[in-house]
HTML snippet that shows the backbone in 3Dmol.js (N, CA, C, O; Angstrom):
<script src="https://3Dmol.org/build/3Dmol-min.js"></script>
<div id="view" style="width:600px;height:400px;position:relative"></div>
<script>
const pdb = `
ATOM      1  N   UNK A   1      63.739  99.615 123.627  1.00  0.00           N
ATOM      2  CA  UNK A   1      63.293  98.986 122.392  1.00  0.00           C
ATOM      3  C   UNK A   1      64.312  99.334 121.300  1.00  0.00           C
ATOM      4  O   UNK A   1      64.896 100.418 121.272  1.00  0.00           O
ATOM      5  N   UNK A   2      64.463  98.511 120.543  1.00  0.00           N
ATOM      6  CA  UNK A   2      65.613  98.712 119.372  1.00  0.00           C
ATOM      7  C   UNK A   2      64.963  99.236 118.514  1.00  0.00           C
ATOM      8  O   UNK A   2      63.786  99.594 118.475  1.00  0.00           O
ATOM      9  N   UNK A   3      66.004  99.287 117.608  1.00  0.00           N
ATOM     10  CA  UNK A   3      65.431 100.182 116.008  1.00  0.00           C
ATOM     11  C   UNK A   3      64.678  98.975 115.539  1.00  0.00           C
ATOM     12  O   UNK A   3      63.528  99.059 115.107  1.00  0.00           O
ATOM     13  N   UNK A   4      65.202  98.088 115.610  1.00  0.00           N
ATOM     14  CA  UNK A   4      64.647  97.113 114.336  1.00  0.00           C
ATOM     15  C   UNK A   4      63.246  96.635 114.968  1.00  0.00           C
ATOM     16  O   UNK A   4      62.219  96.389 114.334  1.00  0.00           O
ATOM     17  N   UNK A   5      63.464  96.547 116.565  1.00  0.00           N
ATOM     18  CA  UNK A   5      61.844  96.247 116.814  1.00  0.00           C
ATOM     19  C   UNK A   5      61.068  97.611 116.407  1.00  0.00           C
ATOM     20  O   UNK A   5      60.124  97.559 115.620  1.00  0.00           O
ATOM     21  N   UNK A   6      61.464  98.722 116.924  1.00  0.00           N
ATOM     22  CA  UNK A   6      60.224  99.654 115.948  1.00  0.00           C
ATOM     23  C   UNK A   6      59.638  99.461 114.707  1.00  0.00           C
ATOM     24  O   UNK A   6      58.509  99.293 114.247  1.00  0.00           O
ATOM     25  N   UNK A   7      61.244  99.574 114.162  1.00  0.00           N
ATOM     26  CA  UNK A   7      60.958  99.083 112.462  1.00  0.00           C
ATOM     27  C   UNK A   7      59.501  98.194 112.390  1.00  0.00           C
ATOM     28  O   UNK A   7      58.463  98.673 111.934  1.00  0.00           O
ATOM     29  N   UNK A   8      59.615  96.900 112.892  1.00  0.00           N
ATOM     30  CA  UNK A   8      58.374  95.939 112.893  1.00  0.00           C
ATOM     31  C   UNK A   8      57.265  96.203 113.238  1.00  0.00           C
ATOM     32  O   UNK A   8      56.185  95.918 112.720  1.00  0.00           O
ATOM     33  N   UNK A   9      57.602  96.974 114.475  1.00  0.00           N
ATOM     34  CA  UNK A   9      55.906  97.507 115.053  1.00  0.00           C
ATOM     35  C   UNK A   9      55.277  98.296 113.940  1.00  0.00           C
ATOM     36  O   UNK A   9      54.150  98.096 113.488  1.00  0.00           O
ATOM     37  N   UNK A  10      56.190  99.281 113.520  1.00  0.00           N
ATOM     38  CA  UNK A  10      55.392  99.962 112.793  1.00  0.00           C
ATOM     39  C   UNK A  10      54.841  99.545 111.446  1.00  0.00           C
ATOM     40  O   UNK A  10      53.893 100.061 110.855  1.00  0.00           O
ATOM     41  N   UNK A  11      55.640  98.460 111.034  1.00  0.00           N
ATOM     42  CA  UNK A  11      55.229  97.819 109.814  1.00  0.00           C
ATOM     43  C   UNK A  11      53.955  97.025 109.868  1.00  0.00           C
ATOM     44  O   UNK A  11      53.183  96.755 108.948  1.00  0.00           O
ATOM     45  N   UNK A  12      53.911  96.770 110.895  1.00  0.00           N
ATOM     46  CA  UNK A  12      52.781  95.581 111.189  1.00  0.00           C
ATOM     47  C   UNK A  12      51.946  96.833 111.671  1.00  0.00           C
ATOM     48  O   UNK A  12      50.745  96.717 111.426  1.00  0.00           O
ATOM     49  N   UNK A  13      52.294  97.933 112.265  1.00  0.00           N
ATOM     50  CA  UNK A  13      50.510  99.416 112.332  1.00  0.00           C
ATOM     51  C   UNK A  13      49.701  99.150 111.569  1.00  0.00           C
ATOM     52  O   UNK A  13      48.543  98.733 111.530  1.00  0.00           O
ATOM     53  N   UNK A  14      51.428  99.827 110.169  1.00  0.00           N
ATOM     54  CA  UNK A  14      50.522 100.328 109.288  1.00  0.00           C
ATOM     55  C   UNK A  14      49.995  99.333 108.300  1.00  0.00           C
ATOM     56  O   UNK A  14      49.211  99.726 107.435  1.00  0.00           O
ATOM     57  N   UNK A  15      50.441  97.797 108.369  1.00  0.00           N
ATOM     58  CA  UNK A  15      49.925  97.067 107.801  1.00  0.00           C
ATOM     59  C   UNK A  15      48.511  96.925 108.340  1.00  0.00           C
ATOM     60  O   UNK A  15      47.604  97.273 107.583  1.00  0.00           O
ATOM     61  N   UNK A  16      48.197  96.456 109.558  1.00  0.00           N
ATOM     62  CA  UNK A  16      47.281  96.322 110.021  1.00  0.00           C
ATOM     63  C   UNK A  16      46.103  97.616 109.971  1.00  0.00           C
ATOM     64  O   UNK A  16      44.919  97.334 110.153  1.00  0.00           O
ATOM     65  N   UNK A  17      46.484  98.892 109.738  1.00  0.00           N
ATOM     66  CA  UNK A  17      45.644 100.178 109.494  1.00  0.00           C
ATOM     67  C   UNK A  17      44.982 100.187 108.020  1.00  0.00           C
ATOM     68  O   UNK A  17      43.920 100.699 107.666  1.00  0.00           O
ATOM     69  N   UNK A  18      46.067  99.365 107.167  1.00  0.00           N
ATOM     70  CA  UNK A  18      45.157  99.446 105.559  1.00  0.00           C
ATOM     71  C   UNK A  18      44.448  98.756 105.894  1.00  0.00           C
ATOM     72  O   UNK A  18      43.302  99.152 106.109  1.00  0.00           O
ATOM     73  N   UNK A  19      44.911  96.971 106.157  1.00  0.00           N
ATOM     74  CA  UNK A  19      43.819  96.119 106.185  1.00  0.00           C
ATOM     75  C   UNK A  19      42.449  96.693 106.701  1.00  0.00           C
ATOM     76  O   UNK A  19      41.529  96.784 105.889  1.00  0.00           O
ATOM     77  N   UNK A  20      42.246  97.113 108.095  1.00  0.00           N
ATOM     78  CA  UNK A  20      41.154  97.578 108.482  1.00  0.00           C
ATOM     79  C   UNK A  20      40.669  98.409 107.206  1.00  0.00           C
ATOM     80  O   UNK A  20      39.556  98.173 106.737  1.00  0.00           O
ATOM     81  N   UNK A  21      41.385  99.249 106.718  1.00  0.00           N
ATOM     82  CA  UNK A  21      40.870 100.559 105.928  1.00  0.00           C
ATOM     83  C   UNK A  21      39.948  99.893 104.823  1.00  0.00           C
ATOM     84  O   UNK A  21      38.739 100.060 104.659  1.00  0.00           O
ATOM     85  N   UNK A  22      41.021  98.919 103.949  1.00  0.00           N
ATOM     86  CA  UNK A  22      40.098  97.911 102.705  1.00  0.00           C
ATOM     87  C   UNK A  22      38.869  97.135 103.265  1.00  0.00           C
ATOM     88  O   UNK A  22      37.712  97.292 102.875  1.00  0.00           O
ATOM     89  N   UNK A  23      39.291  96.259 104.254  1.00  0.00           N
ATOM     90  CA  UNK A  23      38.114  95.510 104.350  1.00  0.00           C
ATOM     91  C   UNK A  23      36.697  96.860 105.311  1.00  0.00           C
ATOM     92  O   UNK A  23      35.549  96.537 105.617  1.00  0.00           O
ATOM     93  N   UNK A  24      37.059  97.647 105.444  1.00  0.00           N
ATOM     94  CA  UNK A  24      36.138  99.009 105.229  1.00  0.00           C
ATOM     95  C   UNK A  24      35.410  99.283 104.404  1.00  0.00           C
ATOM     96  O   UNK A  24      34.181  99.231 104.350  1.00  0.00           O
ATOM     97  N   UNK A  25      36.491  99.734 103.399  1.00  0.00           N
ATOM     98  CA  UNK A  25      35.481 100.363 102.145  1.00  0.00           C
ATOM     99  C   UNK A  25      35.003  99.102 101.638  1.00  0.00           C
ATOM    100  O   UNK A  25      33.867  99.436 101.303  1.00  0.00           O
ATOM    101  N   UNK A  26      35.086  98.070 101.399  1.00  0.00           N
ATOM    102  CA  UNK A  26      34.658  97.000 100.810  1.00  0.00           C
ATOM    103  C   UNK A  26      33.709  96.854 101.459  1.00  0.00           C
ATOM    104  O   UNK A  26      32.867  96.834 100.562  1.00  0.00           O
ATOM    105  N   UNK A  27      33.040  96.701 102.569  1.00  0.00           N
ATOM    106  CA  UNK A  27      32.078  97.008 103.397  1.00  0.00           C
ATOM    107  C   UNK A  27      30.912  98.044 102.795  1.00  0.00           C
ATOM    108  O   UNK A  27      29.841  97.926 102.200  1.00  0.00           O
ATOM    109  N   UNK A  28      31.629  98.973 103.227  1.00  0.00           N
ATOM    110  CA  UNK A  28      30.629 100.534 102.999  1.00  0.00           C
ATOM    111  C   UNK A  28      30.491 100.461 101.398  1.00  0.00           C
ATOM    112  O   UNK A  28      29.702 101.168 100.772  1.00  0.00           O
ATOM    113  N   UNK A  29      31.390  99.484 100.791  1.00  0.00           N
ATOM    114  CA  UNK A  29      30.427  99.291  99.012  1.00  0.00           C
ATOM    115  C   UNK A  29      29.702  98.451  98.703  1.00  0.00           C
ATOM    116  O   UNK A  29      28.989  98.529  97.703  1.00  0.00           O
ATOM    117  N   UNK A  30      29.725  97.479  99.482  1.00  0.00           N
ATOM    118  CA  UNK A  30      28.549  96.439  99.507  1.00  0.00           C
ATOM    119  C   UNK A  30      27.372  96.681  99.888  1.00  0.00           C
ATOM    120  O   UNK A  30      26.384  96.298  99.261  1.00  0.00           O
ATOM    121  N   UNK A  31      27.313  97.537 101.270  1.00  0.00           N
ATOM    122  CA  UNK A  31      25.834  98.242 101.221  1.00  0.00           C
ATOM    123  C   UNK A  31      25.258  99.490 100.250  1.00  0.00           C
ATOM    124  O   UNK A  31      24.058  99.565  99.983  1.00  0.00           O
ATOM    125  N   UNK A  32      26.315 100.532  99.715  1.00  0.00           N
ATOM    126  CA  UNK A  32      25.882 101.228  98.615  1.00  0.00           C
ATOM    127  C   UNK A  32      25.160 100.278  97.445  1.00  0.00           C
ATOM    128  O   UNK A  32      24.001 100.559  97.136  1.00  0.00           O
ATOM    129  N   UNK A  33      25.872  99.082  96.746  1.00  0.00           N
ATOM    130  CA  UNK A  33      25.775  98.732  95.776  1.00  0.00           C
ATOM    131  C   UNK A  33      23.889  97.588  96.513  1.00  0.00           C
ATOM    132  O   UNK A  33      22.920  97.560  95.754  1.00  0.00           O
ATOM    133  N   UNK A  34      23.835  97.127  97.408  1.00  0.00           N
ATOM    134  CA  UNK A  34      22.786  96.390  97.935  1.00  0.00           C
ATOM    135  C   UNK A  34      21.288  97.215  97.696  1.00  0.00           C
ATOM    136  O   UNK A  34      20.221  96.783  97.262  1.00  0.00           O
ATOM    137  N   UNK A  35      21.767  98.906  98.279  1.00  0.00           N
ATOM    138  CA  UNK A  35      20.841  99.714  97.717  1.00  0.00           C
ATOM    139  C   UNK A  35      20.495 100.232  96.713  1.00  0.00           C
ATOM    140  O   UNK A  35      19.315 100.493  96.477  1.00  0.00           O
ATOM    141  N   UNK A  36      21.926 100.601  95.545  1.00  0.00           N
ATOM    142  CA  UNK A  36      21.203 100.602  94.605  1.00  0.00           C
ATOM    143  C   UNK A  36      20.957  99.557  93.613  1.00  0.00           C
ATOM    144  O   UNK A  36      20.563  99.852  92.485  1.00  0.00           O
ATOM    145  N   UNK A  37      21.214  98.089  94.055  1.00  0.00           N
ATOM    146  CA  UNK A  37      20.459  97.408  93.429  1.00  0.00           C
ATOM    147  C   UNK A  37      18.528  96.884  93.955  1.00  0.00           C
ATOM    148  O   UNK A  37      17.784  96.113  93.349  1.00  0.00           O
ATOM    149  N   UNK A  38      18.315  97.478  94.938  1.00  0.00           N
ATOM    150  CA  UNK A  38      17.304  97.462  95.503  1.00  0.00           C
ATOM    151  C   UNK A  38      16.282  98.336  94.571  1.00  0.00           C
ATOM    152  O   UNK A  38      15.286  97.938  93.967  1.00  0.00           O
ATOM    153  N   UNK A  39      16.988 100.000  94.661  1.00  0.00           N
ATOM    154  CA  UNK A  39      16.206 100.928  93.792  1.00  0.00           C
ATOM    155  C   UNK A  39      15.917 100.833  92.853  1.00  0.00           C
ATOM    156  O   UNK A  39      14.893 101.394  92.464  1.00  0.00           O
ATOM    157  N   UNK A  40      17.014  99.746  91.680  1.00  0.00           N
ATOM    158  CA  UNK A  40      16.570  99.548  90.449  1.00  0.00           C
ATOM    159  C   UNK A  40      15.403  98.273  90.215  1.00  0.00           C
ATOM    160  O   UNK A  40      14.751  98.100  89.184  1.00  0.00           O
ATOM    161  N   UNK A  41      15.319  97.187  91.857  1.00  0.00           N
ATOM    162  CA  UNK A  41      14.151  96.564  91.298  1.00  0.00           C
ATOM    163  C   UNK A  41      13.267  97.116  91.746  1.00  0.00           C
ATOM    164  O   UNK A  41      12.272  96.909  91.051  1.00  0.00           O
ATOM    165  N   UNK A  42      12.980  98.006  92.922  1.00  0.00           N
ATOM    166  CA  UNK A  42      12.288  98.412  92.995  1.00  0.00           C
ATOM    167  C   UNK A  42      11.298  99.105  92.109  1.00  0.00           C
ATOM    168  O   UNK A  42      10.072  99.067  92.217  1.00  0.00           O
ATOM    169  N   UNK A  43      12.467 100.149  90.648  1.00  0.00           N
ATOM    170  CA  UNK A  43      11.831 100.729  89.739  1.00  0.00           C
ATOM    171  C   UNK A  43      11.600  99.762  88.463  1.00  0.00           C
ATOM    172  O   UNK A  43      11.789 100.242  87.346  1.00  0.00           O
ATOM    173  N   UNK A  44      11.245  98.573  88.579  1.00  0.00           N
ATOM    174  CA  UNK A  44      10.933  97.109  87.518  1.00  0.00           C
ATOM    175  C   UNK A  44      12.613  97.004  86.770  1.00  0.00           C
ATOM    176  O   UNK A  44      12.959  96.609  85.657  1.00  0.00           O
ATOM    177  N   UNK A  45      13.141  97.362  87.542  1.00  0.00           N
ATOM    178  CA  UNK A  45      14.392  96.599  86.639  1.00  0.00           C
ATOM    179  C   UNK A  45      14.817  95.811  87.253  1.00  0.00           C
ATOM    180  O   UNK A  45      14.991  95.832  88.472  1.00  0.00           O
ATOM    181  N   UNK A  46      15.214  94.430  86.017  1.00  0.00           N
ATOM    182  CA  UNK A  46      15.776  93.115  86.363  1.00  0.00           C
ATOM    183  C   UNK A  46      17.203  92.975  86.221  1.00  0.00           C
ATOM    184  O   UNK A  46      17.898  93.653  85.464  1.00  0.00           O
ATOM    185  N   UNK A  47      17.635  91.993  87.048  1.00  0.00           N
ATOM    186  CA  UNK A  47      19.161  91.649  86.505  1.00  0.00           C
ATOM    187  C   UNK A  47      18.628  90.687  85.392  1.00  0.00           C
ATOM    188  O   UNK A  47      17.545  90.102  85.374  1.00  0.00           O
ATOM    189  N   UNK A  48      19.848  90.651  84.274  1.00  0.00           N
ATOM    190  CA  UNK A  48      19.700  89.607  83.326  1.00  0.00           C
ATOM    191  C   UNK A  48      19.675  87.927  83.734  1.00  0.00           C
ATOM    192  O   UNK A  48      19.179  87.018  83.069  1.00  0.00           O
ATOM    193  N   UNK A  49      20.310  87.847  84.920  1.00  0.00           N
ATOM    194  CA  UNK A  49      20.710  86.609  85.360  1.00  0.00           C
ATOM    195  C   UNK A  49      19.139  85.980  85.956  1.00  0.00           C
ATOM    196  O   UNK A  49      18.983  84.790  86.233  1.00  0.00           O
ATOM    197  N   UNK A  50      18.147  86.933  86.070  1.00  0.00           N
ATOM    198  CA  UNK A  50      16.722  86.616  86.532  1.00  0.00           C
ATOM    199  C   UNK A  50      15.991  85.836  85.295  1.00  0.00           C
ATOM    200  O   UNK A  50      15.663  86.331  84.217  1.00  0.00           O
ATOM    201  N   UNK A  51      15.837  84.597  85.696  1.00  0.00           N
ATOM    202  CA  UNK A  51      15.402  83.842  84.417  1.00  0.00           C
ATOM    203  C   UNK A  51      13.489  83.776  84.444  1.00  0.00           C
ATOM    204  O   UNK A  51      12.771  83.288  83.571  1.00  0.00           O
ATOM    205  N   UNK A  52      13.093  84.387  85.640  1.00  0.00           N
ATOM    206  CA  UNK A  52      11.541  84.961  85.071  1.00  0.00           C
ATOM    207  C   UNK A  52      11.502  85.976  84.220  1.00  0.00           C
ATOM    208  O   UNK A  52      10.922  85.957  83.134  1.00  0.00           O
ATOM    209  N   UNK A  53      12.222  87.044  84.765  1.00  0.00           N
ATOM    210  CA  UNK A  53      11.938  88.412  84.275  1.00  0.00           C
ATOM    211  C   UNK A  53      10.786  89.055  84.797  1.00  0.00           C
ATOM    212  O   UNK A  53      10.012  88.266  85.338  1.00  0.00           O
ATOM    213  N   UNK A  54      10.362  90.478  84.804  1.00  0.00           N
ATOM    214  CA  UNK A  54       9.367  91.456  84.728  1.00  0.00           C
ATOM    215  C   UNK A  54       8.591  90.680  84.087  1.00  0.00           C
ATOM    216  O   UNK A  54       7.672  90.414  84.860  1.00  0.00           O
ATOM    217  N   UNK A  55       8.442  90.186  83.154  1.00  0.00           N
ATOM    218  CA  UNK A  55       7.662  89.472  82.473  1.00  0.00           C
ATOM    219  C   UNK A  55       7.147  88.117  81.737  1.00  0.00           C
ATOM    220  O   UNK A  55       6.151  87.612  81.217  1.00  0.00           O
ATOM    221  N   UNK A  56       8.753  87.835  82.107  1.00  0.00           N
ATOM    222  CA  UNK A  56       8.311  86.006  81.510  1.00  0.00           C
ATOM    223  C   UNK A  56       9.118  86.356  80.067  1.00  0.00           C
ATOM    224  O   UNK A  56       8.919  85.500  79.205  1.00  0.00           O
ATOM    225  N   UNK A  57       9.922  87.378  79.693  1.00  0.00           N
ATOM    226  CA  UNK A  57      10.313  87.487  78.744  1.00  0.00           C
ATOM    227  C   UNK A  57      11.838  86.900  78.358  1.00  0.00           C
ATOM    228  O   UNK A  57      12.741  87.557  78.878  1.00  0.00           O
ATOM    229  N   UNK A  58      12.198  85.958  77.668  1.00  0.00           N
ATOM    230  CA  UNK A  58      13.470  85.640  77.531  1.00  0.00           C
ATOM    231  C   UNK A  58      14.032  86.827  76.971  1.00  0.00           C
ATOM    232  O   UNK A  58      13.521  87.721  76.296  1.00  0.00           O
ATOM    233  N   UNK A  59      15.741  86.562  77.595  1.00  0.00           N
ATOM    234  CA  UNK A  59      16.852  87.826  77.007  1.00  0.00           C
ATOM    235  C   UNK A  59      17.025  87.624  75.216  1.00  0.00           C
ATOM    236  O   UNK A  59      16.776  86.733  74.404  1.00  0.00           O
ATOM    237  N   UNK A  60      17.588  88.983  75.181  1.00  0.00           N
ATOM    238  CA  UNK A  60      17.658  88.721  73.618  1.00  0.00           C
ATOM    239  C   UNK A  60      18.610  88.386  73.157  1.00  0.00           C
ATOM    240  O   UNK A  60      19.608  89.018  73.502  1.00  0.00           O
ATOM    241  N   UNK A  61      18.843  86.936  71.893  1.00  0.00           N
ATOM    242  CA  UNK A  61      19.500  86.077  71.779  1.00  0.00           C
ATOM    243  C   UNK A  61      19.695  84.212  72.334  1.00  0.00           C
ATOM    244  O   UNK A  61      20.517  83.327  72.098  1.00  0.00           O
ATOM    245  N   UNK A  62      18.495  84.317  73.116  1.00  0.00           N
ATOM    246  CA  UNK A  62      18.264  83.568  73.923  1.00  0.00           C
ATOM    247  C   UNK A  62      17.572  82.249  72.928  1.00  0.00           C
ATOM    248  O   UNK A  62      16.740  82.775  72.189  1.00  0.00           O
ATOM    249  N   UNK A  63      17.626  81.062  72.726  1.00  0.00           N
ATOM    250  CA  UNK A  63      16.664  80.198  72.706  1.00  0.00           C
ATOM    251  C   UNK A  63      15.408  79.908  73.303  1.00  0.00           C
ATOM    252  O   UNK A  63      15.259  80.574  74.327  1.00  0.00           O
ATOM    253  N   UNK A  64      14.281  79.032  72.999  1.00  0.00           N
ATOM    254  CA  UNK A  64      13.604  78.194  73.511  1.00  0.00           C
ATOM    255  C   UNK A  64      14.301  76.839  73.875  1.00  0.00           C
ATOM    256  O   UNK A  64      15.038  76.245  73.088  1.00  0.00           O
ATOM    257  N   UNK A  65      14.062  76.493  74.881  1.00  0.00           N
ATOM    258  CA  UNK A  65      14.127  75.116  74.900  1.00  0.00           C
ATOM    259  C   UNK A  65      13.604  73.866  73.848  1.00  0.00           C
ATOM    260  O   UNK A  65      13.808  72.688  74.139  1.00  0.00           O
TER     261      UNK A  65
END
`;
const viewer = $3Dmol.createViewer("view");
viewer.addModel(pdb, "pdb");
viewer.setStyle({}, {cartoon: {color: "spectrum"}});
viewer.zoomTo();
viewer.render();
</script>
């Protein structure tokens, strides 16, 4: 095997070793963040983007129709 094919193999490893690594943690943060957005509705908190609300309450700044 030549230098320059090593050269490549190894470029393409360790390319291929981040990729795995990112699309990893991007993974393992999507389920952190799934849970703790779970815990917070669980404990009555809403996202703002929830246009019932806890209560039927419009955000503040909001109109009536």
């Amino acid at each position: 095997m030549s230098t320059h094919a090593l050269y490549v193999t190894a470029a393409y490893a360790v390319t291929a070793v981040a990729m795995i690594g990112l699309i990893g943690w991007v993974l393992i943060d999507q389920r952190a963040r799934k849970r703790e957005l779970a815990a917070l509705e669980a404990a009555g908190i809403r996202r703002r983007s929830d246009k019932t609300g806890a209560a039927g309450v419009r955000a503040k700044g909001t109109r009536a129709s």
